[in-house]
C-alpha positions as CSV (number, residue, x, y, z in Angstrom):
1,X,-29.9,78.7,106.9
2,X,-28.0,76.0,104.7
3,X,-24.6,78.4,105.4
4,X,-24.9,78.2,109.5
5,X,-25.8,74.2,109.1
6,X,-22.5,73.9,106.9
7,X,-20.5,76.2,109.3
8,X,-21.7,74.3,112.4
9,X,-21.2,71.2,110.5
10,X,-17.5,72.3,109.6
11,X,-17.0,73.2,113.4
12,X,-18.3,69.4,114.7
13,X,-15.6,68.2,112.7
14,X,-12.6,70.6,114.0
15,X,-9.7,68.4,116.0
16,X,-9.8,69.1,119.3
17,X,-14.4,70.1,119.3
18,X,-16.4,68.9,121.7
19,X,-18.2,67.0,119.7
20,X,-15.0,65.0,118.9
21,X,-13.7,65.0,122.8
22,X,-17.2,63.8,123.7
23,X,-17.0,60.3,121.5
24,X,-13.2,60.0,122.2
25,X,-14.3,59.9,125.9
26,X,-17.0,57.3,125.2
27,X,-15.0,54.9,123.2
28,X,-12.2,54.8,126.3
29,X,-15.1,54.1,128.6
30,X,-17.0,51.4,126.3
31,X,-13.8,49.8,126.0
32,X,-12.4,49.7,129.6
33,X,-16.1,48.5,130.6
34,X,-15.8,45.9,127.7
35,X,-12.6,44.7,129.0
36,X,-14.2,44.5,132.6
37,X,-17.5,43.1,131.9
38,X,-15.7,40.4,129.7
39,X,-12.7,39.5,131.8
40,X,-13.8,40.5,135.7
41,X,-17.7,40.0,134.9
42,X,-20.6,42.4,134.9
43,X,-21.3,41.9,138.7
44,X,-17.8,42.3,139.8
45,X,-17.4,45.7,137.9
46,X,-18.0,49.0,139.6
47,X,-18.4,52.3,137.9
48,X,-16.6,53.8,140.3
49,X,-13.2,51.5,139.8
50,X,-13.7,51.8,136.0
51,X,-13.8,55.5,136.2
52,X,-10.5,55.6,138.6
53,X,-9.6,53.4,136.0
54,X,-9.9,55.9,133.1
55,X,-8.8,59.2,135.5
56,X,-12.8,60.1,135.3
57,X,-15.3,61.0,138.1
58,X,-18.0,58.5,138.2
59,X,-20.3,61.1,137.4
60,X,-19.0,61.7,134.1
61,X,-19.5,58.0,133.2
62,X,-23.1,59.1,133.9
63,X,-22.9,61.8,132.1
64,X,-22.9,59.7,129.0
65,X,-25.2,56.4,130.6
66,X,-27.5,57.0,133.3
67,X,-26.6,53.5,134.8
68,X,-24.6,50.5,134.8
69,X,-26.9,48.3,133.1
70,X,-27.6,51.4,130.2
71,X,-23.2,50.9,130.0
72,X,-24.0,47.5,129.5
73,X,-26.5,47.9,126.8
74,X,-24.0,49.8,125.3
75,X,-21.1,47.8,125.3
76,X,-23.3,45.1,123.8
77,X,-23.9,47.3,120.9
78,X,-20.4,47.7,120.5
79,X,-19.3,44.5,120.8
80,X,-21.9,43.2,118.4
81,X,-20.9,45.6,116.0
82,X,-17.2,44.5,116.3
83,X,-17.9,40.8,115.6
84,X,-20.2,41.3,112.7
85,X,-17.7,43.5,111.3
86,X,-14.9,40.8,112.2
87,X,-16.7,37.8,110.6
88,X,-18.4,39.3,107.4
89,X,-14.7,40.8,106.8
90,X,-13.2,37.4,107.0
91,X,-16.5,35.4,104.9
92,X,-16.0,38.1,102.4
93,X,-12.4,36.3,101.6
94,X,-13.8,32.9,101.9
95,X,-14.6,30.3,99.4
96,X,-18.4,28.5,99.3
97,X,-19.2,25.6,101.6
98,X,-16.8,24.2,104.1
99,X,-14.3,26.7,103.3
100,X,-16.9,29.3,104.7
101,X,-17.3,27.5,108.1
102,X,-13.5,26.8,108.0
103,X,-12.9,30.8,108.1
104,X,-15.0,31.3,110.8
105,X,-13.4,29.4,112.9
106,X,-9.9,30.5,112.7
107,X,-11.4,33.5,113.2
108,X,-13.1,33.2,116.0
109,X,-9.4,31.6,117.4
110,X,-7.9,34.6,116.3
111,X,-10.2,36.8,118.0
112,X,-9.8,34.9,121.3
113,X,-5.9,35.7,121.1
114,X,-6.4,39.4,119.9
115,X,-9.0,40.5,122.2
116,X,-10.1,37.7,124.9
117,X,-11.9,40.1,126.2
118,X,-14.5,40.5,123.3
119,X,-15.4,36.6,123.6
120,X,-15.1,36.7,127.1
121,X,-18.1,39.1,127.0
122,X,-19.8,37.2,125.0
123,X,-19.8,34.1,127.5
124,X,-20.7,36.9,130.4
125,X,-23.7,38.2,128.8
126,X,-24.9,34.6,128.1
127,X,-24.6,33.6,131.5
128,X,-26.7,37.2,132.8
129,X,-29.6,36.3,130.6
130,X,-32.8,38.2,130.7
131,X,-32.8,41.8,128.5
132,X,-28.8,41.4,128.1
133,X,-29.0,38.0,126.2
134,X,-31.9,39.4,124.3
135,X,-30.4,42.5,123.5
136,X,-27.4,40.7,122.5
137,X,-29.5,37.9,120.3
138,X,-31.2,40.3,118.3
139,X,-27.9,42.7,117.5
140,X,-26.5,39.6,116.1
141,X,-29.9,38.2,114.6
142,X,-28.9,39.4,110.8
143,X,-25.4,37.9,111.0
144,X,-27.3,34.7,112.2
145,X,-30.5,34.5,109.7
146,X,-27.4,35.0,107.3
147,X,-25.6,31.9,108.6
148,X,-29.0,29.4,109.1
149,X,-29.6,30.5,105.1
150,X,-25.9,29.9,104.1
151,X,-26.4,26.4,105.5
152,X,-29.4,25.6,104.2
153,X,-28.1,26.0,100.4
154,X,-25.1,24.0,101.4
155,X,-27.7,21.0,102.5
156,X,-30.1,21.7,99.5
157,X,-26.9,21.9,97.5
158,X,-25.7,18.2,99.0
159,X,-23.2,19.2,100.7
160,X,-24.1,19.2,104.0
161,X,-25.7,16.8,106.1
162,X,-29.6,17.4,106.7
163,X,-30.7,18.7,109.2
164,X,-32.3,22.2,111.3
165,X,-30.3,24.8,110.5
166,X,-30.8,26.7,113.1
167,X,-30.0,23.6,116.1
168,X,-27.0,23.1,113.6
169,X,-25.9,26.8,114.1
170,X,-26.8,26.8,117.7
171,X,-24.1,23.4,117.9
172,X,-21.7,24.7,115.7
173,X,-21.5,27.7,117.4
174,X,-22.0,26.3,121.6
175,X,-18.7,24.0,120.7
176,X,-16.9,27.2,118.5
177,X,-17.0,29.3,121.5
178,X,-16.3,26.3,124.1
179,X,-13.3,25.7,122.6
180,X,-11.7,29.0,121.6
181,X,-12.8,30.1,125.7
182,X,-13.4,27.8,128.2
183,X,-10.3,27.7,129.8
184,X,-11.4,25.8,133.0
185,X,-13.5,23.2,131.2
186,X,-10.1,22.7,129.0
187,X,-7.7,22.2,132.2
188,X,-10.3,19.7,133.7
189,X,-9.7,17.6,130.4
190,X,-5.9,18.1,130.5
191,X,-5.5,21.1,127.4
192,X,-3.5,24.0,129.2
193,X,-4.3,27.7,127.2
194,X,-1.0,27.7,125.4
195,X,-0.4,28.8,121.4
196,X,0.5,25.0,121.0
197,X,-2.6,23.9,122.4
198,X,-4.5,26.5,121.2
199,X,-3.2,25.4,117.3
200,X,-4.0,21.6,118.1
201,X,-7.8,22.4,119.4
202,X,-8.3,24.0,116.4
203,X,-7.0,21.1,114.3
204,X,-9.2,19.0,116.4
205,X,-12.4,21.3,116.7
206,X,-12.3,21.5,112.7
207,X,-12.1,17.7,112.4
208,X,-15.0,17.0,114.8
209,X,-16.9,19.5,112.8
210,X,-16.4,18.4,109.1
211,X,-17.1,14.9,110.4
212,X,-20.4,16.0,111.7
213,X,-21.1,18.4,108.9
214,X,-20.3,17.7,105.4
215,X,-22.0,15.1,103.7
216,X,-19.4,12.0,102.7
C-alpha cells in the first residue's frame, strides 16, 4: 500500500501531470478574474469574456467553480493570501513602533504600482458587501487581531496616542487605501495619478498619520 501511495505520489508531481496542468489552469483563471473583478468590477465581468480571454470554453471555468460568485470566493482567497504574505514579508524587516506602520505604508504604495489590480479588488469587494465583505474580513481577521495588538503595546508602551485600537486600525487603514487608490476622489482635489504625485501623497499621508498617531 505505502509503495502505490509513493508511486502515485511521485506521478502527481511529474512536469507536464494532470494534476500539475489542472492548478496551472486555475491560477491563469484566478488571476485574469482578479485582474477583472479589481479593475472592470465584479458586475461588469462575464465568465464568458474571461474565458475568451484565457483561450477557454466557459464550461471549463466551471469545471473548476460552479459559478461566478464561487470564482469570486475564490479570488478573495487568493488575494487575501497575497496581501498577508505581502505585508508580514515587509513587517518582518521592520523596526518596532512607527517604523512598523511606516513600512506598511510604502507598501501598500508599492503594491498599488505593482499590481493595481490587487487593491483595486479590494475597494470592489468592499463596495459588494454582504458574504464577499465577510468572506474577505475574516481571511484577513489574523493579519488584523495582529495589527489592533501591535498597537495597543505601542499605546501601553507610550508611544502612541490612546485610543480604540481597532477604530484606530479601521482609520489608519480607510485613509491608507484612499490614498494609494482613489484616483477620482484625488483628481476632484487637484492630485493627478502620476509617480511624482504618487511620492508626494505618501510624504503627506505619512505626515498626517504620525501627527495623529504617535504620542509627542
Amino acid at each position: 500500500m505505502a509503495a502505490t501511495v509513493t508511486a502515485s505520489s511521485k506521478t502527481e508531481r511529474l512536469p507536464g501531470s494532470r494534476a500539475e496542468r489542472t492548478r496551472e489552469t486555475e491560477n491563469r483563471i484566478l488571476a485574469a478574474a482578479l485582474d477583472s473583478f479589481g479593475t472592470a468590477g465584479y458586475d461588469a465581468t462575464s465568465l464568458d469574456a474571461l474565458a475568451a480571454g484565457l483561450g477557454l470554453s466557459k464550461q471549463a471555468i466551471l469545471y473548476h467553480w460552479p459559478s461566478k460568485a464561487a470564482l469570486l470566493d475564490a479570488v478573495i482567497d487568493r488575494a487575501c493570501l497575497d496581501l498577508v504574505v505581502e505585508f508580514d514579508g515587509v513587517l518582518r524587516d521592520a523596526g518596532e513602533g512607527w517604523e512598523r506602520i511606516e513600512a506598511i505604508v510604502r507598501s501598500v504604495f508599492r503594491v498599488t504600482i505593482r499590481r493595481p489590480e490587487l487593491l483595486g479588488f479590494v475597494r470592489e469587494v468592499s463596495r459588494l458587501g454582504g458574504d464577499a465583505a465577510a468572506r474577505i474580513s475574516a481571511d484577513l481577521e489574523p493579519f488584523v487581531a495582529r495589527a489592533r495588538g501591535f498597537l495597543q503595546r505601542e499605546m501601553d508602551a507610550g508611544r502612541f496616542r490612546r485610543c480604540d485600537p481597532g477604530l484606530l486600525f479601521v482609520s489608519a487603514y480607510s485613509a491608507v487605501l484612499g490614498a494609494a487608490t482613489e484616483v477620482e476622489v484625488l483628481r476632484a482635489v487637484g492630485f493627478e495619478p502620476t509617480a511624482r504625485s504618487t511620492v508626494v501623497r505618501r510624504r503627506e499621508l505619512l505626515s498626517f498619520l504620525r501627527a495623529a498617531i504617535v504620542e509627542p
